[in-house]
Structure formats: C-alpha cells, structure tokens
N, C-alpha and C positions, 0 to 999 in steps of 0.2 A: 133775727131781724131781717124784716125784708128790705127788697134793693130801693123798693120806693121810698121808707121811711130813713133812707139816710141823704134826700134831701136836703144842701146844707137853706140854712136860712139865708139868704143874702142879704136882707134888710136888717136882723140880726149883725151879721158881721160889718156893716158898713158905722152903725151905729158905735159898735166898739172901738174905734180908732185902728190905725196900721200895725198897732205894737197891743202889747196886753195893759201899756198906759197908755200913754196919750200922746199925738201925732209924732214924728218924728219923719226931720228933711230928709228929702230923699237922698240916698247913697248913690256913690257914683258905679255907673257901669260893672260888671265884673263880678257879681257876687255866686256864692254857693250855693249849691243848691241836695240836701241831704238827706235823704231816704233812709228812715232804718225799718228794717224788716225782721222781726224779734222770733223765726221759726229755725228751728235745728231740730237733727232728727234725733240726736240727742246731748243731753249736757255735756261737755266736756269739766273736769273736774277741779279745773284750773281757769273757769270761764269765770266773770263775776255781772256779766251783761247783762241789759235786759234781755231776755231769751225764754222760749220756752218751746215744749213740745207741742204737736198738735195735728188734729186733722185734715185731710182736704178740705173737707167743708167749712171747717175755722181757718182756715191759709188763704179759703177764697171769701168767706165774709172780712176778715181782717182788709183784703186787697181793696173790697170795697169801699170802709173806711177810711183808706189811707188815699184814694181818690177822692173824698169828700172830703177831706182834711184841705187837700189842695186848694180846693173849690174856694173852702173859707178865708183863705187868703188874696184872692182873687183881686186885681186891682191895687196890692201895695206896691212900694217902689223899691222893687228891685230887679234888677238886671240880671239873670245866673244864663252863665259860660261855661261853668260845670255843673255836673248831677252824677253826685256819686249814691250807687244804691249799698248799703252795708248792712252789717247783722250782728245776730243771728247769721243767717245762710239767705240770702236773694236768691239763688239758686235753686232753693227749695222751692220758689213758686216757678210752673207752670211759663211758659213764654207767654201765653195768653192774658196772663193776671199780672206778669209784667207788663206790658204791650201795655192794658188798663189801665196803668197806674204811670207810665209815662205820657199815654197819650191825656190823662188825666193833668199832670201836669204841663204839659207842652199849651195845653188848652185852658187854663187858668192862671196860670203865669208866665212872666217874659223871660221864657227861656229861648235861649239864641237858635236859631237852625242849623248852627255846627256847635253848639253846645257840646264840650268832651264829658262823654256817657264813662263811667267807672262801675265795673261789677263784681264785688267777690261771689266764690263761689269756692265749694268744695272739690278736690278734686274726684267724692263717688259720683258727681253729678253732672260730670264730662261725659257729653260722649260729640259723635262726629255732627247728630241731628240737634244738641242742644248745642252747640257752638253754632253752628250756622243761624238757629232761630235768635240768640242773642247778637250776632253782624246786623243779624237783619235787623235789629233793635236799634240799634247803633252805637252800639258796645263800642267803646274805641280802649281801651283799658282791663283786662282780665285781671284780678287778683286772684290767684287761689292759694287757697290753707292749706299748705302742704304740710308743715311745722317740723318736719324729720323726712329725712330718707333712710332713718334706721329702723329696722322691724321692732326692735324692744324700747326706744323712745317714743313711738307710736303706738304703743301698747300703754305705755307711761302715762302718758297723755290723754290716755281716751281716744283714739281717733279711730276712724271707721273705714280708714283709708290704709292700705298696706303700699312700701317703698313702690314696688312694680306699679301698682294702679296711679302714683303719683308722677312716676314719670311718663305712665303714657298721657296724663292730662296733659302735663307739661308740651309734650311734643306734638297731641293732637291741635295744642290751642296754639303753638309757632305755626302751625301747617295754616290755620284758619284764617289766617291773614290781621290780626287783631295788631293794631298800632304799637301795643306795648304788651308785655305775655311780663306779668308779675307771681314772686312768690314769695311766702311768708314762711317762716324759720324761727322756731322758740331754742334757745339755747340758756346753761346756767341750771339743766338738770339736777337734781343730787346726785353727787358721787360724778358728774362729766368731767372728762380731762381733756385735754388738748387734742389727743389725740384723736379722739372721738367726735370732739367739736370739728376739727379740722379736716376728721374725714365727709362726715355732713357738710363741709361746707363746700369739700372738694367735687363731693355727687349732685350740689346743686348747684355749683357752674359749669359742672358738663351739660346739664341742660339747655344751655344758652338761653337764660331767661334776661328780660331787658331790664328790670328791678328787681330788686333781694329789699323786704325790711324782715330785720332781724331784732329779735325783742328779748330782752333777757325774761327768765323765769321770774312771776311774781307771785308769792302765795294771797290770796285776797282772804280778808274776813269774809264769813258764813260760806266760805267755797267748801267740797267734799277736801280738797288739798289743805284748809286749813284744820278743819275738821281730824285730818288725818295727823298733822301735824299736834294738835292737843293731844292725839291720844300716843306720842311719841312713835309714829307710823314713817314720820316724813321728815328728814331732815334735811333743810334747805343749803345751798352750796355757801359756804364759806365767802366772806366777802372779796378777800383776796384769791379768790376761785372763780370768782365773776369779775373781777378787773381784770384779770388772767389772759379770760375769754372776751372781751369784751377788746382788749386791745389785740388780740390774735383776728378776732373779726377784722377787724378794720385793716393792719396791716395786710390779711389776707386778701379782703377781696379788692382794696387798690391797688394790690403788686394783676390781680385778676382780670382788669380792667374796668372794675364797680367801683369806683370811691364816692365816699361819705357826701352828703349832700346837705345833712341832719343824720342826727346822734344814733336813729335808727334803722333808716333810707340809703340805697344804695342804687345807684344807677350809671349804667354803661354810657350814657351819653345825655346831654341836658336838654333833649329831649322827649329824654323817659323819665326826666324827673314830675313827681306829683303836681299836675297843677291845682288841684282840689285843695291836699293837704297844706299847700304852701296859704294860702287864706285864712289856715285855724292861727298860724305863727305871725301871722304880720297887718293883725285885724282888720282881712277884710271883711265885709256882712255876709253873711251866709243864714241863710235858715234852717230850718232842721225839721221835717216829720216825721212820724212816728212815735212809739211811746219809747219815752224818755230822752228822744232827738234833741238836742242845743243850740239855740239862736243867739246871734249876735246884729246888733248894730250901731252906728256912733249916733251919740245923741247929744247934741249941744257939741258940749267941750271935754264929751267923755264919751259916754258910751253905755247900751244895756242890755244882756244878756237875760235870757229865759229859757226855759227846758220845759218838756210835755210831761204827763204823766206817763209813771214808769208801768204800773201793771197794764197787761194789755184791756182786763177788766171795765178800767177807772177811764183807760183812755178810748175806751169804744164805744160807754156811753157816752161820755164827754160828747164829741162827735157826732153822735146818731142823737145827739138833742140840740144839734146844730151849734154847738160851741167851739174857740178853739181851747184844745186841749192841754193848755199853759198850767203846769203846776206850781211854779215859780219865777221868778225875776230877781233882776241887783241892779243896780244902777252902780257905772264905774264913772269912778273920776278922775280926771289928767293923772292924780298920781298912781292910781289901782293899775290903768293901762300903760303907763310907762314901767311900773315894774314887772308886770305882764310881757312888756315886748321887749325888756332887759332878757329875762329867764328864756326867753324862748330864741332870743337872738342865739344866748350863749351854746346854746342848743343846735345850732346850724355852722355848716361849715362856712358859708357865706359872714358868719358875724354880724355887726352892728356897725351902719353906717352914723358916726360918729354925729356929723349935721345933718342930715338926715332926722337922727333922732330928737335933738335937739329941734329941730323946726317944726316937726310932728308933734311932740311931746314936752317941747317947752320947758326940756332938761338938758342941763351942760353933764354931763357924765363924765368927759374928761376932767370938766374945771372942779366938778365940786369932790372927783374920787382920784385925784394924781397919784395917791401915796399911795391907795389901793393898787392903782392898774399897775404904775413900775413894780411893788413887789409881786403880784401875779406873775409879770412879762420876767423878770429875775428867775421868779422860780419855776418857770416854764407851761404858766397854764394860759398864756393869752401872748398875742401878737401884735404889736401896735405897726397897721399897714398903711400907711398912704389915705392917716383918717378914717382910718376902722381899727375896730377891737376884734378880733376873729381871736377863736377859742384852739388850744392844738388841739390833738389828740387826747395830751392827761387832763385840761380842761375841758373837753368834751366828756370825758368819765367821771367830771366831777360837777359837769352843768350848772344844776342848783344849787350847791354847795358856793362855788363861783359866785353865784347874781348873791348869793342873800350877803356877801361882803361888800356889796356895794350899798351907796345911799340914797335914797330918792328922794331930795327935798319936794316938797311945795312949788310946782311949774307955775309957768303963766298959761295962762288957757290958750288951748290948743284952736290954731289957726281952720 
C-alpha cells in the first residue's frame, strides 16, 4: 500500500460521530493516550498478545497506518497527559517510525506538551545510540522486559536476552537520564522455589531500577505453553507455590524499599508510580491504537468501551479504507462500572475510598455489604481505615475472590 492511499478521509470520520456510536460529552482533562505496536522478533511461548513477526518493510508500512489511525480521530474530546507506546516490542521500530507515529499523534490530537511518554522495549535493543534517540523522543519512562536474571528461566521463557545483556540495559538506561528506568519480572515458573525466586529478585534490586511489576506465570489457551501443557510437557506451579511466591515478592521488595502500589506494581517512590496505568483502575478515558488496542469513556451515567481489530490484516485495511478500526463495543452501566471499580480497587494498595465511591457510583458498599466487610476485616483480608476499605497483603492475593463477595445493587445514576 502506498503512503499516498492511507489518506484518512476526514469528511468520512466526522460524519461517524466521536465514538463508534453516537456523540458522547466530552471527558474531562487527563486522559490516555495508547499505542500498541504488535512486532517481536519472536513469539515468546507464554505470550498470548496481539503480536506478530515481521519485516522492515511491514514494521514501516504498519507505522504508517497507525499514524493514519491517529488522523481518524482528529478533533474528538479528549485531553491525553500520557502516551504509553506498548506491545509487542516499540523498540523494534526504528526511532524514525517512532518519531512518525508521535509526531502523528501530537498532531491530530490534544496531547499535552509535557505529556509523560512510556516506552517498552527489550533489553536486545538497548544500546547507548537507541537510548539517546528515544530521550530525544521524550521518553520519560523506560519499561524493559527483562522477565529473569536467570540463564535457565530465560531459556524457559523464550527470551532472546541472556542475564549479562539484561543488566547492562538496565544500567545503560539509569546512565541515560530517563525519569524512571522500569523492569518487568515473570515469576511462578514450574518447579520455582523460593529460593530461586528470591534470588531473582535479589539481582534485580541490585540494579537500582525505580519500578519492578512482577507478574505471576499464566499459561493462556492456544499459547505453545498451553499446547505443551496438553501434551503433559508442562506442569504449572501448584497453587500454594504461587501464594508462596507471591507473598515473598511483596514482603521482599517492601523490606527493599519498593512497596506495593497495585497487586503487581512496585515502586521506590510515588513518583515512579504508573501514571498511565493508574487511568485503566479508576476509569479514566483513555483510547487505544493499534490492533486490538482498548478504548474507554463515560457515557451518560455509564460508560463505553471498544477495541480495534486484533489481526494486523483486518486492521490495516480497515484503515487504508479510511475507517476506524472498531471491532467491538459495550455499553456499561452504573452498576457494570461500579463493580469494575470494586475489583480493581481491591487490587491496589491505596483501596477504595468508601464516599468517594458511593458519590461516583451511586453505591453505599459499606451500608449495603457490613456483614461481608467485618467478616473479611475478622479474617484478615481487608482494613477498614478512616473511610476506606484497603485490601492487606492475603486480600491482595486473593483480589477477586474478595470483590465477587460483595453486592452491587441497582445505584442511582451517577453524578
């Protein structure tokens, strides 16, 4: 496809309204702003993303369409303060076809001029000249996939990075001046023990990285790891082998100086905490490009959610026939998002502001679940503080377990 024929229509998208229905007030200040980028240079076998391999010349026509994606939104109302680029790998493209694809959006929507930029990236695709080229982008946030500092859980894994080349990313990208130098950590292996865990987890705070999220192992349907699992290849850790690990994380890295922020998220000071992520947990509007990206924003007295098309295929004609690339939509209602913002409160070390919630959401959580919350606070999964419910530690390990005991009647429409 050439660069001329992706063209978006403009008369076309104004005609479609702001959303993939129909108008919708505008939201206030502050929203997201989400890039996914669907190239690795190879699957990892535990991935279940949209992702896929691919060549220079499909990584720079993909860039083009995802600058014309932009285009097609051009003039709705939203305000984004962050832009996080995700994956796949960003890192895989080029600084150039980044640079494109931001100045793309800086240029068709109201992204802020200190907008906080978020980048993952791998750590093979550190070196001293791509650090610099992403500053000069205005990267204020490095994610890299480190996932182990062990040679044989990186082998485990797929990964294409060996411990040594993980820590020099780590320490070329503290050298580089980057606001916040993050890394990312799978734990809950088959067959991991504590000790094991604990020494990974001991080699990535010698690092001094300003955030850790730490994710437990998940085997997904049609992944190679499930695959391998049918054919009795793979057997995944025991349940009480990942509570295990799961509460040694946490103990660990806040005796560390990283405490929990969210059930995954870890960060040395509150201001290396996510500001991107914290918008998915406490619905603000954010939009989403790329294929299979996730939009959200309130609508009436609810709210509505939609996603792109997931194959890069589907979603690049889509696009290059001037369309937006909407596979889907839902419309939520007071009580879809109140139970929404129950489960994902439970989920943060911060909890749920009791009025707060109740004024947003038009739910009494205290009045209408007492008998729930005392025998939770009894049995030690919840903390009733000064008008919040905050989750401990074994309520944090048991998150949704937690929300789905609660009740969510029928609110009054949210303010």
């Amino acid at each position: 496809m050439e660069a001329a024929a992706l063209t978006p229509r403009g008369e076309a998208c104004a005609a479609e309204g702001a959303w993939p229905g129909d108008r919708i007030s505008p939201p206030a200040a502050g929203a997201g702003l989400y890039l996914h980028v669907p190239f690795c240079s190879a699957i990892c076998p535990y991935c279940d993303f949209a992702v896929v391999t691919g060549s220079r010349a499909r990584r720079a026509g993909f860039t083009r369409h995802l600058a014309v994606e932009a285009a097609l939104w051009a003039g709705e109302p939203f305000a984004f303060d962050t832009l996080y680029l995700g994956g796949g790998t960003p890192s895989a493209l080029l600084p150039e076809e980044l640079a494109l694809v931001l100045d793309a959006a800086r240029g068709a929507l109201a992204v802020a001029p200190d907008a906080w930029i978020f980048l993952e990236a791998n750590p093979e695709d550190v070196t001293v000249a791509s650090l610099a080229a992403w500053r000069e982008l205005g990267v204020r946030t490095l994610s890299l996939g480190v996932q182990s500092l062990d040679a044989g859980s990186l082998a485990f894994l797929g990964r294409r990075h060996g411990p040594d080349e993980a820590r020099r990313a780590v320490a070329l990208a503290r050298e580089a001046g980057f606001d916040t130098v993050s890394i990312d950590l799978i734990y809950g292996l088959p067959e991991q023990d504590r000790a094991a865990w604990r020494a990974d987890l001991a080699a990535a705070v010698a690092l001094g990285p300003d955030h850790l999220s730490c994710y437990q192992l998940t085997v997904h349907e049609g992944t190679p790891f499930d695959r391998r699992r049918a054919r009795g290849e793979l057997a995944e850790l025991p349940d009480d082998g990942q509570a295990e690990l799961f509460h040694l994380t946490h103990a660990f890295l806040a005796d560390a100086g990283y405490p929990a922020y969210e059930v995954s998220s870890f960060a040395r000071g509150p201001e290396h905490r996510s500001r991107h992520n914290r918008k998915y947990w406490d619905h603000t509007p954010y939009l989403g490009l790329g294929p299979s990206a996730h939009s959200f924003s309130a609508r009436g007295a609810g709210g509505r959610r939609w996603w792109n098309e997931r194959r890069l295929p589907d979603y690049e004609a889509r696009v290059a026939a001037g369309e937006r690339p909407v596979a889907g939509q839902e419309d939520l209602f007071p009580a879809d998002l109140a139970l929404e913002a129950l489960m994902l409160g439970l989920r943060t070390a911060a909890g749920i502001d009791l009025a707060a919630f109740r004024a947003r959401y038009g739910t009494d959580l205290a009045g209408e679940n007492g008998p729930w919350i005392e025998r939770m606070v009894a049995e030690g999964f919840l903390r009733a503080d000064d008008g919040r419910l905050i989750p401990t530690l074994r309520g944090l390990a048991v998150a949704d377990s937690l929300a789905r005991g609660f009740e969510i009647r029928s609110p009054t429409p949210v303010e």
